[in-house]
C-alpha positions as CSV (number, residue, x, y, z in Angstrom):
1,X,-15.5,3.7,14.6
2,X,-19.2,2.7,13.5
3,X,-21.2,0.7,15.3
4,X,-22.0,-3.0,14.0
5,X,-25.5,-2.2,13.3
6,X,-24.3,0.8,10.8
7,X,-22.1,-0.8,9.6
8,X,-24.2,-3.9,8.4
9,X,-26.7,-1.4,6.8
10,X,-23.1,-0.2,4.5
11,X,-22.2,-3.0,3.8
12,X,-25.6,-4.1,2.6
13,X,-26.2,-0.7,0.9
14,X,-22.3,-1.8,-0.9
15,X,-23.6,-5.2,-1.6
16,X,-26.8,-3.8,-3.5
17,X,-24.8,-1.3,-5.4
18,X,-22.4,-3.9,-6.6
19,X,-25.5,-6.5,-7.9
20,X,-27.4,-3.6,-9.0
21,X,-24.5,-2.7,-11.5
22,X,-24.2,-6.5,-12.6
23,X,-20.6,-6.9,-10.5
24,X,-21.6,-9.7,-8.3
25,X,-22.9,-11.3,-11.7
26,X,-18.9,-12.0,-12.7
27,X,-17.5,-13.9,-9.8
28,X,-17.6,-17.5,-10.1
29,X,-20.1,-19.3,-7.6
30,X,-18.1,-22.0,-7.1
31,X,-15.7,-20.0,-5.2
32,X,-18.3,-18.7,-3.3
33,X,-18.8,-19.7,0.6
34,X,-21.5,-22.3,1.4
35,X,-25.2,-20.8,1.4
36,X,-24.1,-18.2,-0.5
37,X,-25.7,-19.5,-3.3
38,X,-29.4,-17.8,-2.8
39,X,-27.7,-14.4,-1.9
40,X,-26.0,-15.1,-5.7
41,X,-29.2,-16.1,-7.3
42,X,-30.9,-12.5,-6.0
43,X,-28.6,-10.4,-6.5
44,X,-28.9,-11.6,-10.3
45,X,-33.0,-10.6,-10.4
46,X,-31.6,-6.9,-9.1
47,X,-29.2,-6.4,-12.0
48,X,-29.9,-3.1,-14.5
49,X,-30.7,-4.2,-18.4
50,X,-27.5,-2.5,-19.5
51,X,-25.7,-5.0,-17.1
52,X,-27.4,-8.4,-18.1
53,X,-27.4,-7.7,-21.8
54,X,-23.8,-7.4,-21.9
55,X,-23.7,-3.6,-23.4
56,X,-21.4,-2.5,-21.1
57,X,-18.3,-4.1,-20.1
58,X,-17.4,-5.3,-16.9
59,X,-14.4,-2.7,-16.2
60,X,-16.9,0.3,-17.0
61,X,-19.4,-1.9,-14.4
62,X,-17.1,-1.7,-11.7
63,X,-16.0,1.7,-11.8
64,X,-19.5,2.8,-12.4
65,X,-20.3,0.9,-9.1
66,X,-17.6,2.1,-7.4
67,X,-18.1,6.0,-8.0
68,X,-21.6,5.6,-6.9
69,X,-20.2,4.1,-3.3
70,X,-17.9,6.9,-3.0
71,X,-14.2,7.9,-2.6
72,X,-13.6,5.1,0.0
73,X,-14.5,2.1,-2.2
74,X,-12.9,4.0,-5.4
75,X,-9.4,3.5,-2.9
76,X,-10.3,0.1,-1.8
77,X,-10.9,-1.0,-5.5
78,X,-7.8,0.9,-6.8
79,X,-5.8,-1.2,-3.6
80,X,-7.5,-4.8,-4.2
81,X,-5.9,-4.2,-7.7
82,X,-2.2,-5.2,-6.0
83,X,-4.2,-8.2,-5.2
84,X,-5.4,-11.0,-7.8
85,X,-4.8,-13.6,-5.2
86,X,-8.2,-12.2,-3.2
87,X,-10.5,-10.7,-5.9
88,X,-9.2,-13.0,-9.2
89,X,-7.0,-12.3,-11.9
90,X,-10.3,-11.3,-14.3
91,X,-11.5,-8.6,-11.5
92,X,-7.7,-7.7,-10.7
93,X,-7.7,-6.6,-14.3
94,X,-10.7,-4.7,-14.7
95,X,-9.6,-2.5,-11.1
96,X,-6.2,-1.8,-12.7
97,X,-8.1,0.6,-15.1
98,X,-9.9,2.5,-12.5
99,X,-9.8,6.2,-12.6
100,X,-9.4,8.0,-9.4
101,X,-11.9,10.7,-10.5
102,X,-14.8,12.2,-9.0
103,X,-16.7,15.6,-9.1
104,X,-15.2,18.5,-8.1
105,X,-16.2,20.1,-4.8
106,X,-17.0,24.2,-5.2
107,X,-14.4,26.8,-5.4
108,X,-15.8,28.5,-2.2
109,X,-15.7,25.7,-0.3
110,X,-11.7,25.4,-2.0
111,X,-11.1,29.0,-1.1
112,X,-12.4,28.7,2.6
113,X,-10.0,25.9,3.5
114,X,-7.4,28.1,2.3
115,X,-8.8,30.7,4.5
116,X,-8.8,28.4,7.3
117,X,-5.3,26.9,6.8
118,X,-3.5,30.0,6.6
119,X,-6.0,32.6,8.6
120,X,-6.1,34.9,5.5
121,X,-8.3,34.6,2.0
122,X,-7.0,32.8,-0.8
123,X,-6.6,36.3,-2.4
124,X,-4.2,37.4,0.0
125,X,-2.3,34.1,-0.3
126,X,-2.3,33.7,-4.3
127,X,-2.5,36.5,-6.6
128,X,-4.9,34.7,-8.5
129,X,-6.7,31.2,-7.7
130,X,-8.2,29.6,-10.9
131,X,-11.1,26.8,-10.9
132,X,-10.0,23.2,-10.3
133,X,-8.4,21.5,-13.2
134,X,-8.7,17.8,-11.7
135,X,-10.6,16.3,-9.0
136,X,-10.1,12.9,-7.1
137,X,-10.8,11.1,-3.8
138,X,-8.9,13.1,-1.5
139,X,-8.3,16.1,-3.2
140,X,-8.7,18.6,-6.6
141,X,-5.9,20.8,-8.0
142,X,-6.1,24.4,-9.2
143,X,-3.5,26.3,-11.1
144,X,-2.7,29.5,-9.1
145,X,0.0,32.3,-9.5
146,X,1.9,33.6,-7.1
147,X,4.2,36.9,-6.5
148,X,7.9,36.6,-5.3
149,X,9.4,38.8,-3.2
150,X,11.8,40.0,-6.1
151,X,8.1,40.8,-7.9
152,X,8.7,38.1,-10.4
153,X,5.2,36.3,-11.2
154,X,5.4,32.3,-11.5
155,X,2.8,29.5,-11.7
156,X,1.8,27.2,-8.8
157,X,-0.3,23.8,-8.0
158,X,-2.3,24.1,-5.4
159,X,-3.9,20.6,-3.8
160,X,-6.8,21.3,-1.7
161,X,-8.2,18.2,0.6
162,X,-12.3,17.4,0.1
163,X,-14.3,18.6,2.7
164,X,-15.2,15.8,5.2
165,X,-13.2,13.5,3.7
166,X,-11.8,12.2,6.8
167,X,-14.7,11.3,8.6
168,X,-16.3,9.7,5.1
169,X,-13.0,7.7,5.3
170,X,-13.1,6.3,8.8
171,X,-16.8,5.4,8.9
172,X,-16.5,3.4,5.5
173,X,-12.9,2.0,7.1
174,X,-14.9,0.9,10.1
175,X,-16.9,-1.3,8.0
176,X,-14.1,-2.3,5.7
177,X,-12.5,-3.8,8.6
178,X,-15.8,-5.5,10.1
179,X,-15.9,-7.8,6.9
180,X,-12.1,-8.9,6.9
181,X,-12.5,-10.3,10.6
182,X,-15.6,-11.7,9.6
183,X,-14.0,-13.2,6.7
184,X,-10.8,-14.4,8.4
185,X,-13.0,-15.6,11.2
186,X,-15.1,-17.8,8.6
187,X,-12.2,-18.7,6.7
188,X,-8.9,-19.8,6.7
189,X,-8.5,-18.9,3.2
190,X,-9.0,-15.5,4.6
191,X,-6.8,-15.8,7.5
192,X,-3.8,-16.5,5.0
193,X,-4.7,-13.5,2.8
194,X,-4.8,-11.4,5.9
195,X,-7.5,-9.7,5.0
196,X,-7.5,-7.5,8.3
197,X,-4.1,-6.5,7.2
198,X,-4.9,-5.5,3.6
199,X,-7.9,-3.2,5.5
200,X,-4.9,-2.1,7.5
201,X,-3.1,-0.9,4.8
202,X,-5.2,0.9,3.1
203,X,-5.7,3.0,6.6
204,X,-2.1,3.6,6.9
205,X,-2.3,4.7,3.0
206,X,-5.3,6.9,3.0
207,X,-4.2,8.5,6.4
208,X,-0.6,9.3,5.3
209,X,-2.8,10.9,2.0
210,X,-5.0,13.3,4.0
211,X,-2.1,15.0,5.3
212,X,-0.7,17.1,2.7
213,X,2.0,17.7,4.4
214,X,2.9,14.2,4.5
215,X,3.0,14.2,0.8
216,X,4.7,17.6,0.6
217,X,7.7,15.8,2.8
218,X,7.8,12.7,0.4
219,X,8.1,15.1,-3.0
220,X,11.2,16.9,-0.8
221,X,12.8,13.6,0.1
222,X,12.2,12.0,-3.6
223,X,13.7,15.3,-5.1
224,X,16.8,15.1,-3.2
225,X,17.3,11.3,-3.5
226,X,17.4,11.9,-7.3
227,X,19.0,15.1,-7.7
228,X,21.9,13.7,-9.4
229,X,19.3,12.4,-12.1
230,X,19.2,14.0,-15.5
231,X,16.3,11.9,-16.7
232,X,13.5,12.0,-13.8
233,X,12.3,15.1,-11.0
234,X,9.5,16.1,-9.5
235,X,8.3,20.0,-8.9
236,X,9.3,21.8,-6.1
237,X,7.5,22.1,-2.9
238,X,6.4,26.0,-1.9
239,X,6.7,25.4,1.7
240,X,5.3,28.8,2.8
241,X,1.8,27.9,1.1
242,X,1.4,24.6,2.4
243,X,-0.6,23.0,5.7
244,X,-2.1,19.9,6.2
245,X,-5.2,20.8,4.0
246,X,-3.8,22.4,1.5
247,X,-0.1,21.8,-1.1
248,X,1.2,24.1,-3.5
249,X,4.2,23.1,-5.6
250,X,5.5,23.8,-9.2
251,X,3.3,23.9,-12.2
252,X,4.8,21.6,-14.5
253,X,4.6,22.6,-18.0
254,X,5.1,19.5,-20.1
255,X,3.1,16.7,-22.0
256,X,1.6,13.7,-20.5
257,X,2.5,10.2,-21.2
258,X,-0.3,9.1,-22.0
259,X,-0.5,12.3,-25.0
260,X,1.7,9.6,-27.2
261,X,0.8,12.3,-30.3
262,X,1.8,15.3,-28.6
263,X,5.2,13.7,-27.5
264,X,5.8,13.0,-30.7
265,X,5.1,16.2,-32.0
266,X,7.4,17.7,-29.6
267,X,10.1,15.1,-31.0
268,X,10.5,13.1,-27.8
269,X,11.9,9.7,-28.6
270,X,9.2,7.4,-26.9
271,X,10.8,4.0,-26.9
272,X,13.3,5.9,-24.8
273,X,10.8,7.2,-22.8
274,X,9.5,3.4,-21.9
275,X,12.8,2.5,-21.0
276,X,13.0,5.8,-18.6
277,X,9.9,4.8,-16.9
278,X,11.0,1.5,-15.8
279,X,14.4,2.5,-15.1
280,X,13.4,4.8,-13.1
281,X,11.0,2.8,-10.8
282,X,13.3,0.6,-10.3
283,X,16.5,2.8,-9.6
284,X,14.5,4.3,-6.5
285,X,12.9,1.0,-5.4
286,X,16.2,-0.7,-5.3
287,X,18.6,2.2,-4.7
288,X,16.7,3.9,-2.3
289,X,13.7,1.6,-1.0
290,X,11.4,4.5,-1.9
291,X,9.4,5.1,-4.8
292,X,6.5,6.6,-6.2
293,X,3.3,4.1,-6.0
294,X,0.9,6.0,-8.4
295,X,3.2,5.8,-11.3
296,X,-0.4,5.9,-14.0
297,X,-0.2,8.0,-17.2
298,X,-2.0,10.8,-16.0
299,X,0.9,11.7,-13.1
300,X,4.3,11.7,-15.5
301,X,4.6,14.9,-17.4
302,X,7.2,15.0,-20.1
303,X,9.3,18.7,-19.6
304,X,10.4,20.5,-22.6
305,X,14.1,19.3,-21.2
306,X,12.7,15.7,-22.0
307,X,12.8,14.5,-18.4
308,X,10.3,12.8,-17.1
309,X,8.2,14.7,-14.2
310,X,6.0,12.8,-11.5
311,X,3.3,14.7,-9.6
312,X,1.2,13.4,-6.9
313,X,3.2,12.1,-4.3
314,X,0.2,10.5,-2.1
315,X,0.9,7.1,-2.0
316,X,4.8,5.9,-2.0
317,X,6.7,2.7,-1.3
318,X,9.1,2.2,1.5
319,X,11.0,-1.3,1.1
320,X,13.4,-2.6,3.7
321,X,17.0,-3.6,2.6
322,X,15.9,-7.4,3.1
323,X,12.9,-6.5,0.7
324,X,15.3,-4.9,-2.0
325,X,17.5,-7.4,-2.0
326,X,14.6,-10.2,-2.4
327,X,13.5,-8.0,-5.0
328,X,16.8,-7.5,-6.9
329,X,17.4,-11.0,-6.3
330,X,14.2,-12.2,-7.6
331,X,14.6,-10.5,-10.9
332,X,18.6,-11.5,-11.0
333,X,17.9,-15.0,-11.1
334,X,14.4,-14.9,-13.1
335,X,16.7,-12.8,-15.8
336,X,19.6,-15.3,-15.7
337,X,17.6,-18.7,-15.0
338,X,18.8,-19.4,-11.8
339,X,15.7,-20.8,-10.3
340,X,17.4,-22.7,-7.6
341,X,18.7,-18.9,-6.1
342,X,15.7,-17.5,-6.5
343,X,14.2,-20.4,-4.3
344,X,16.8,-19.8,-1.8
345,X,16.4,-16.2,-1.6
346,X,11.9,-16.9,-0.6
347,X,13.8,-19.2,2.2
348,X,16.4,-16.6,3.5
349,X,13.7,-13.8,3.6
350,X,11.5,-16.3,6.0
351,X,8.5,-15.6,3.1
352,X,8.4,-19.3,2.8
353,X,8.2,-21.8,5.9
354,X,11.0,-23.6,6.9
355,X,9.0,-26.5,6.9
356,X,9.0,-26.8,2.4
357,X,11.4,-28.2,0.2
358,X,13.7,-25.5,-1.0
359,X,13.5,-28.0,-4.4
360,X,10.0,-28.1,-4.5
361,X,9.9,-24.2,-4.5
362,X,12.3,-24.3,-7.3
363,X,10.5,-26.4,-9.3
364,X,7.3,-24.4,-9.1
365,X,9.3,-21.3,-9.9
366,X,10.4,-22.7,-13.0
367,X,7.2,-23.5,-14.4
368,X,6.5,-20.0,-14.2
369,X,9.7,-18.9,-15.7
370,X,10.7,-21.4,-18.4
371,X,7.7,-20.2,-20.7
372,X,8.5,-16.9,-20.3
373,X,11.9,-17.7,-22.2
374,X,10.2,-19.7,-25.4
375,X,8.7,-15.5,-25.7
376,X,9.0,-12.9,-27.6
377,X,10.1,-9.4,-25.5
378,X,6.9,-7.9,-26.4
379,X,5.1,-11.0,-24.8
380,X,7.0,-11.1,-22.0
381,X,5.3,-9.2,-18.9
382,X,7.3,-8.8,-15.4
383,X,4.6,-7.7,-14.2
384,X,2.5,-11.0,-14.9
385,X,5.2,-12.8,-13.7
386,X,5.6,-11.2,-10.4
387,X,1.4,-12.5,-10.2
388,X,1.9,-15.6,-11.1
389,X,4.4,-16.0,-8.8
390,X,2.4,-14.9,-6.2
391,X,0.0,-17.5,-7.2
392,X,1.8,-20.2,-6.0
393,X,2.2,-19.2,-2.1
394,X,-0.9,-21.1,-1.5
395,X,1.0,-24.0,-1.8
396,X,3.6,-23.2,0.0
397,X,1.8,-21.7,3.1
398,X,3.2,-18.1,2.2
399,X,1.0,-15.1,4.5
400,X,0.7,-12.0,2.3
401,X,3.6,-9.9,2.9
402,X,1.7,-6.2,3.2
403,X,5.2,-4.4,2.4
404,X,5.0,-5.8,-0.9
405,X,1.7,-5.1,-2.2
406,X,2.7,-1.4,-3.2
407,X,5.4,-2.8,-5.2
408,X,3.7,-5.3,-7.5
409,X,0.7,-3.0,-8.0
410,X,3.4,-0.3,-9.2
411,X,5.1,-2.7,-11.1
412,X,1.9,-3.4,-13.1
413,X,1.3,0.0,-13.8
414,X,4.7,1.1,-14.9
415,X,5.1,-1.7,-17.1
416,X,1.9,-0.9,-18.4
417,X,3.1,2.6,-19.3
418,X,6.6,1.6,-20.6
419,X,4.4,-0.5,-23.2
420,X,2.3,1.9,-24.4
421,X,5.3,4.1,-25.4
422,X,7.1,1.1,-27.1
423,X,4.6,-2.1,-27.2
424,X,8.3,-3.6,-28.3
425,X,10.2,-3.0,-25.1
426,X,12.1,-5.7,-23.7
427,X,11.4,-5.5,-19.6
428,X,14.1,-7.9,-18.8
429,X,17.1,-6.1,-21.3
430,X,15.6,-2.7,-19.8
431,X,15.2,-4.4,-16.0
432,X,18.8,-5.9,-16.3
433,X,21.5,-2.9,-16.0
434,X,19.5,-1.4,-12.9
435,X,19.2,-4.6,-11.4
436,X,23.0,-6.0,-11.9
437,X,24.1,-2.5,-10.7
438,X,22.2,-2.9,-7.7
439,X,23.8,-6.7,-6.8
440,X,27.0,-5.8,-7.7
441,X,27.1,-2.7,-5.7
442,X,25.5,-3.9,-2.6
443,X,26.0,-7.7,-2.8
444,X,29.4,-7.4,-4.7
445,X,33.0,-7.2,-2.5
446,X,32.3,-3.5,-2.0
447,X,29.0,-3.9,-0.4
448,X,30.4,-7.1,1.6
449,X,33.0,-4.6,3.4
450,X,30.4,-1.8,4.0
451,X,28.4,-4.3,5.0
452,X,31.2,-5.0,7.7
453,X,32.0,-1.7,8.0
454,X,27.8,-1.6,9.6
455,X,28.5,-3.8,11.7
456,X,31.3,-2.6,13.0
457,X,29.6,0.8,14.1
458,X,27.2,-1.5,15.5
459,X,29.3,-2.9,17.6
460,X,31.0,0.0,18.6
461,X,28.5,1.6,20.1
462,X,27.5,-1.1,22.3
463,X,30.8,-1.3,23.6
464,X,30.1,2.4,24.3
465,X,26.6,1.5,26.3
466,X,28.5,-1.7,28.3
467,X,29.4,0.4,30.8
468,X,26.3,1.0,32.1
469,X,24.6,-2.3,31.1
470,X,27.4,-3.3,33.6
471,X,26.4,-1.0,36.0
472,X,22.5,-1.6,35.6
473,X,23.7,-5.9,35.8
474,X,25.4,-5.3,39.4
475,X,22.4,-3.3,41.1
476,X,20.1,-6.0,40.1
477,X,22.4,-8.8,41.4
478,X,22.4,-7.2,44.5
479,X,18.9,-6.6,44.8
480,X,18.3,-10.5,44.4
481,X,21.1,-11.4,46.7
482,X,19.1,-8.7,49.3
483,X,15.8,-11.0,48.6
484,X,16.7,-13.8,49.2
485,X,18.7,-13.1,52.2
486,X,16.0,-11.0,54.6
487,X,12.7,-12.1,51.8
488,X,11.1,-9.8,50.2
489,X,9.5,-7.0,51.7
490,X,5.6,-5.7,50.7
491,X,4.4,-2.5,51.4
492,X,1.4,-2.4,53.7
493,X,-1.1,-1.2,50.8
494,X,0.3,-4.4,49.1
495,X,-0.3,-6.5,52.1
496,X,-3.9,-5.5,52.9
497,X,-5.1,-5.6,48.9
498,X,-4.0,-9.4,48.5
499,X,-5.8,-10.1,52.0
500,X,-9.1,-8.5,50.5
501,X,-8.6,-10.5,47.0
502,X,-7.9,-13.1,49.5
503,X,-10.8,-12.7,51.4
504,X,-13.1,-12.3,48.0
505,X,-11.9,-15.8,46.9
506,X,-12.3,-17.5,49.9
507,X,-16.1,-15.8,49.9
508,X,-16.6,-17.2,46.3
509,X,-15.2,-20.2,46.7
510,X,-17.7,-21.2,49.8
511,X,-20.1,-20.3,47.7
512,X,-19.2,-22.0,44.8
513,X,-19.2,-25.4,47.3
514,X,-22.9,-24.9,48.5
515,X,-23.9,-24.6,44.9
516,X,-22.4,-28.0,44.1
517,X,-23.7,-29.5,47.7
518,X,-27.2,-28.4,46.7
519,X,-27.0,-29.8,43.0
520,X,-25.9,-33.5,44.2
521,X,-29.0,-33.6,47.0
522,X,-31.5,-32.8,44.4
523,X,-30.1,-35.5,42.1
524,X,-30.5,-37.3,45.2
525,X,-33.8,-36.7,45.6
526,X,-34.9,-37.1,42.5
């Protein structure tokens, strides 16, 4: 943890970068907090020439900005892109195209954390360890080969943490965290956004990311919650060359998404693709309340098999049943109209406060649907619905709900994929067969009587613990019926201690009565 006086100088060293690169220039003083105005004016005399003269745009600004801070702010702008409510639609934008790229670190310094994870050089671990390919906050990628006990020769992946990483990460999370309780202690803007618990989230993120094994266990448990799928997988996890500093999976051999010549090339049908992407998203969000939260062009592969491969398991989604069924519900009755339902459902997941209209909230809902109906497909965007919607909590007193974030942010990015494969697609056609599946299955007659069935065990197996809660009931009757017929009984340790507290208060409180004594005879006096 820093201390305040460090992290003041970061956070002024952040707030110089940002002018310096013209970023402060694009927020809109009227938002701004009172006497924030002269801080605003400054920060415009700082700007570079490139920046005031408009030559560079403000995306390019940011990221610019951003890179220059290091990998902690690259992860904090890539997170405050789930969050248009906090940083405005505009900036939201602009941080959706952030790269997470930086320099690579040396291949000795890559080899010796090999070294150190598995107490032998990377020679003796990979029969041969090439240069890194791709390099980003946390971690670079080499290809490497490796040698099977059968002799057989086959290509690997091997993800290598920076060096220092973690302590750059918790002194920069230190200061993260000293502005979001200053602003929710200034604001109560900033109180509703939650803005410690956005900070708190990106922790939990960045921390579950700097353990590769961590990431290593989610690529097992995606692979086996999609085995049955002929369309989607992710390489295989080579658990004997893997530690906390270091992963080695699968090299995928396939085109990426974003190679839209290449694909076709290869004769992939790329409308079908589009509709894979988001098929897929949502299959594992609703199905299995776990899904991969990183879902940008440059982690899907395309196999020769025409499945779709997704690498870089680092940041996933975990949503509750209550959040997949407000999800499925949400996108139910924006698909079929039924605004009233979809009010309802804000109500029965306590996201809104009892204390609203559920007819008011229905109202505003459908002035955020309706128009989307009057639309074309290709100008229809879930994704820009699921903001807009998020728009209107404000007014309804909604608090952030953290468990969502990962969800719209990934929804933005996948549709944004699925549309540059076919800039025709029709979200809601593709959205609807997942999402009907899902109600029917689980909110249908057959997921009423498993839902029984639950409930049932639950029951069950308290009936197997009232036995003792019985048991555990009588010996603390009795104990009470034993007080208050002979009192209850201190130990002598306890007896003494409340006579010195006892003593210590009477001490203080003479004291406290001479004070006041001498305070009314000098009024007295004079």
């Amino acid at each position: 943890m820093g201390t305040p006086f460090g992290d003041a100088l970061r956070l002024a060293h952040a707030g110089y970068v940002f002018a310096r690169e013209g970023v402060l220039a694009r927020l809109d003083p009227a938002a701004l907090p009172p006497g924030a105005a002269p801080a605003f004016r400054f920060a415009r005399l700082i700007e570079r020439r490139e920046a005031k003269d408009g030559t560079v745009s403000g995306a390019a600004q940011l990221s610019a900005a951003l890179t220059r801070l290091g990998p902690s702010y690259v992860k904090l702008g890539q997170f405050l892109a789930t969050r248009p409510d906090v940083v405005g639609p505009a900036l939201a934008r602009d941080l959706e195209t952030l790269q997470d790229r930086m320099p690579a670190f040396p291949q000795a310094i890559a080899e010796e954390t090999i070294r150190r994870t598995f107490d032998r050089p990377a020679s003796e671990v990979y029969a041969a360890f090439g240069p890194a390919i791709a390099a980003a906050s946390i971690a670079q990628v080499h290809r490497g080969e490796v040698v099977d006990p059968d002799g057989t020769t086959r290509a690997v992946a091997v993800k290598v943490l920076r060096p220092d990483v973690q302590r750059r990460f918790r002194i920069d999370l230190s200061s993260f965290h000293r502005a979001a309780r200053l602003g929710e202690k200034a604001s109560p803007e900033g109180r509703r956004l939650r803005l410690i618990a956005i900070v708190d989230t990106l922790a939990r993120s960045v921390a579950m990311e700097m353990d590769l094994r961590l990431e290593a266990a989610a690529l097992s448990e995606l692979a086996q919650n999609t085995q049955a799928e002929d369309d989607f997988r992710v390489p295989a996890v080579d658990w004997d060359r893997t530690g906390r500093e270091v992963l080695t999976t699968e090299w995928i051999d396939g085109i990426k998404l974003n190679d839209l010549d290449g694909l076709r090339a290869a004769g992939h049908d790329l409308p079908a693709l589009g509709r894979i992407v988001m098929q897929s998203f949502l299959r594992h969000a609703l199905r299995d309340g776990f899904f991969h939260a990183d879902m940008h062009p440059g982690n899907l592969f395309v196999d020769p098999e025409g499945r779709l491969v997704a690498v870089d398991c680092g940041i996933m989604g975990r949503l509750g049943p209550k959040e997949r069924r407000f999800l499925a519900e949400i996108l139910y009755g924006f698909i079929t109209r039924d605004y009233r339902r979809t009010a309802e459902v804000h109500f029965e997941a306590g996201y809104v406060p009892p204390q609203h209209s559920i007819d008011d909230f229905a109202q505003a809902i459908r002035a955020i649907g309706e128009p989307i109906h009057s639309r074309r497909a290709d100008q229809i965007s879930m994704a820009k619905l699921l903001t807009l919607l998020f728009e209107v909590t404000s007014l309804f007193d909604m608090q952030t709900r953290p468990e969502l974030l990962l969800l719209q942010k990934t929804m933005v990015v996948v549709e944004g994929v699925a549309r540059a494969l076919d800039p025709q697609l029709d979200m809601w056609r593709t959205a609807e067969p997942v999402v009907r599946t899902w109600i029917e299955r689980n909110l249908g007659p057959a997921g009423r009587l498993e839902e029984v069935a639950t409930d049932l065990g639950a029951l069950a197996r308290s009936v197997h613990t009232l036995p003792t809660l019985v048991g555990q009931a009588q010996r603390i009757a009795a104990q009470l019926d034993d007080a208050t017929r002979e009192g209850i009984a201190l130990a002598p340790g306890t007896v003494e201690a409340i006579g010195r507290a006892k003593g210590r208060g009477n001490r203080w409180t003479s004291i406290a009565l001479w004070v006041i004594a001498a305070l009314l005879a000098l009024n007295l006096l004079f």
